[in-house]
C-alpha positions in Angstrom: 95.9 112.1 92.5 94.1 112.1 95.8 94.4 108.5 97.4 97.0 106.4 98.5 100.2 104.6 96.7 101.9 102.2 98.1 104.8 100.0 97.3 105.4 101.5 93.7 108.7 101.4 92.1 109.2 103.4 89.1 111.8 103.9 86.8 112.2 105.2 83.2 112.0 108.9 82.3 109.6 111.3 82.0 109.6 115.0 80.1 107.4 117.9 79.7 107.5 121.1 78.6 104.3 122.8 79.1 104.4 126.0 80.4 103.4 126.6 83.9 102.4 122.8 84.5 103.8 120.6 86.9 105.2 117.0 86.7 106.4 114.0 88.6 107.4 110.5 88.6 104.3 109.8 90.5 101.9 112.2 90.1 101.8 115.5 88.3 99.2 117.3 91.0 98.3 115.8 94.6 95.1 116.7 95.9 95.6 114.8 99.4 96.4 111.2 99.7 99.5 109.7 100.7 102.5 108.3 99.3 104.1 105.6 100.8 107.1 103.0 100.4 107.8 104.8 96.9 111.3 104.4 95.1 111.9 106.3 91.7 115.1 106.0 89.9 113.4 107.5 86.7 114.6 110.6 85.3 112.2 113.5 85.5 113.2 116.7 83.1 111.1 119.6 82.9 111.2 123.0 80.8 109.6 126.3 79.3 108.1 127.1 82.6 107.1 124.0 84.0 108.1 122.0 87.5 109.9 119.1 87.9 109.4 117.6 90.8 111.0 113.3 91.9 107.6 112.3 92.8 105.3 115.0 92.8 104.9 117.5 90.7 102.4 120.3 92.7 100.6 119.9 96.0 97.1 121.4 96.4 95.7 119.5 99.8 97.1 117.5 102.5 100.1 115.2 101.4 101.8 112.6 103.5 105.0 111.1 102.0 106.6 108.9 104.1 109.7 106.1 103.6 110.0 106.5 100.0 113.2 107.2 97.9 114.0 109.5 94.8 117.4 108.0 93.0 116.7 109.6 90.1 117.8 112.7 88.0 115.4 115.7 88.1 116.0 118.0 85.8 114.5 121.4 85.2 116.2 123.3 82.6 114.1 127.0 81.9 111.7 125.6 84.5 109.7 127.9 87.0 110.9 125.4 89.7 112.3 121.7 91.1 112.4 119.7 94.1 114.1 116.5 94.8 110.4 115.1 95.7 108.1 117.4 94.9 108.3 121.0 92.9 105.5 123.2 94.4 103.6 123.3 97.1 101.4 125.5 96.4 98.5 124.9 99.0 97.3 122.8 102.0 100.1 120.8 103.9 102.9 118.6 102.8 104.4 116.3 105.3 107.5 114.5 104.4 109.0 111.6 107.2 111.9 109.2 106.8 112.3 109.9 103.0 115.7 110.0 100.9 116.8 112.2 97.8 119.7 110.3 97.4 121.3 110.6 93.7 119.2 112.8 91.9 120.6 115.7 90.3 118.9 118.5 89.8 119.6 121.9 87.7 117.3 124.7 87.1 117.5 128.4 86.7 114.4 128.9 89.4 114.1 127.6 92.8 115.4 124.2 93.6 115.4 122.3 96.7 117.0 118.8 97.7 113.5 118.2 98.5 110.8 121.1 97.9 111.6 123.7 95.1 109.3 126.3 96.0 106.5 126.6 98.9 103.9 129.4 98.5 102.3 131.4 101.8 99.4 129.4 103.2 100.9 126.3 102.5 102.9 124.0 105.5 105.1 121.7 105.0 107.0 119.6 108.0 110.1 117.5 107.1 111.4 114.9 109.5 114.2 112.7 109.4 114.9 113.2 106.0 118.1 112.9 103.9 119.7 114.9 101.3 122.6 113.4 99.7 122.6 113.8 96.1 124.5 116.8 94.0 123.0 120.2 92.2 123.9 122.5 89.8 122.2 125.7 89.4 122.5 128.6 87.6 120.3 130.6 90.1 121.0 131.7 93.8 117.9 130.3 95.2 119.1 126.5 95.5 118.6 124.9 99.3 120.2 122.0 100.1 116.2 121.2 101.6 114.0 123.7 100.1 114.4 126.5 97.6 112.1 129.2 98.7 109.4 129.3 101.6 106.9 131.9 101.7 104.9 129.9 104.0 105.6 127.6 107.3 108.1 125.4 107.3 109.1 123.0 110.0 112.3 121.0 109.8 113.5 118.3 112.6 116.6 115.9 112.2 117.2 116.5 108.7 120.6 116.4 106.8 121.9 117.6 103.7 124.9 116.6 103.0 126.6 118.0 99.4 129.4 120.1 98.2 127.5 121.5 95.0 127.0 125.2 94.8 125.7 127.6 94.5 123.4 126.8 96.5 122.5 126.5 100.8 122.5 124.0 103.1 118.8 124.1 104.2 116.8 127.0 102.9 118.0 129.3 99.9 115.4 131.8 100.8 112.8 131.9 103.6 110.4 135.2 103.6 108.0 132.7 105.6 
């Protein structure tokens, strides 16, 4: 996807197992565009290497999601990551503003974040006023509250996670950026 969605509601569920591949209730890859004024409530599960991601699956360019909502389960049993919104961003710059993981529960034995699984070095991502209030459970150590793992620069203002699941971290499970 590179463009603009606004306004979309989606719910169902989705699954994928393809190895390496990422997947979303939105869009599997983001080039650039926006997303905008988004709920999903559908189930997203992911496996055999894959990532799961509420909305997004991977970002490659410059993303802006902004007052949109994941109630949905995302799932990523075996996968190489998940994220509350989006998996992997694994280029160019994600910027997330005034967005809600609210119910989604997520379980993988990667990285996993409330809202970004993994983000690679060279990417950016910025999150402001954003909300994590949903529950986790995974089997590995690298499970933020926020974001899984940063290798590259992340910027964080007003944002609250708020859940008792473990293991896991309240913002940042591991930050080497």
């Amino acid at each position: 996807l590179n463009g603009t969605v606004k306004n979309l509601v989606v719910s169902g569920s989705i699954s994928f197992s393809t190895g390496g591949q990422p997947g979303g209730a939105i869009a599997d890859y983001m080039l650039g565009g926006t997303i905008q004024s988004c709920t999903s409530s559908a189930s997203v599960a992911g496996s055999s290497g894959a990532f799961a991601g509420g909305l997004v699956g991977r970002v490659e360019g410059n993303v802006r999601i902004e007052n949109s909502l994941v109630k949905g389960s995302v799932t990523g049993n075996g996968a190489s990551g998940a994220g509350g919104l989006v998996a992997w961003v694994n280029s160019g710059s994600l910027v997330v503003q005034n967005s809600s993981v609210e119910s989604g529960v997520v379980s993988t034995s990667s990285a996993y974040g409330g809202f970004v699984g993994s983000i690679n070095s060279g990417a950016t991502v910025s999150l402001t006023d954003v909300l994590f209030s949903g529950t986790f459970a995974a089997t590995a150590t690298k499970a933020g509250g926020l974001v899984g793992t940063n290798a590259g620069r992340l910027y964080m203002t007003n944002c609250v996670a708020t859940t008792s699941s473990s293991p896991g971290y309240a913002f940042v499970a591991a930050n080497t950026g």
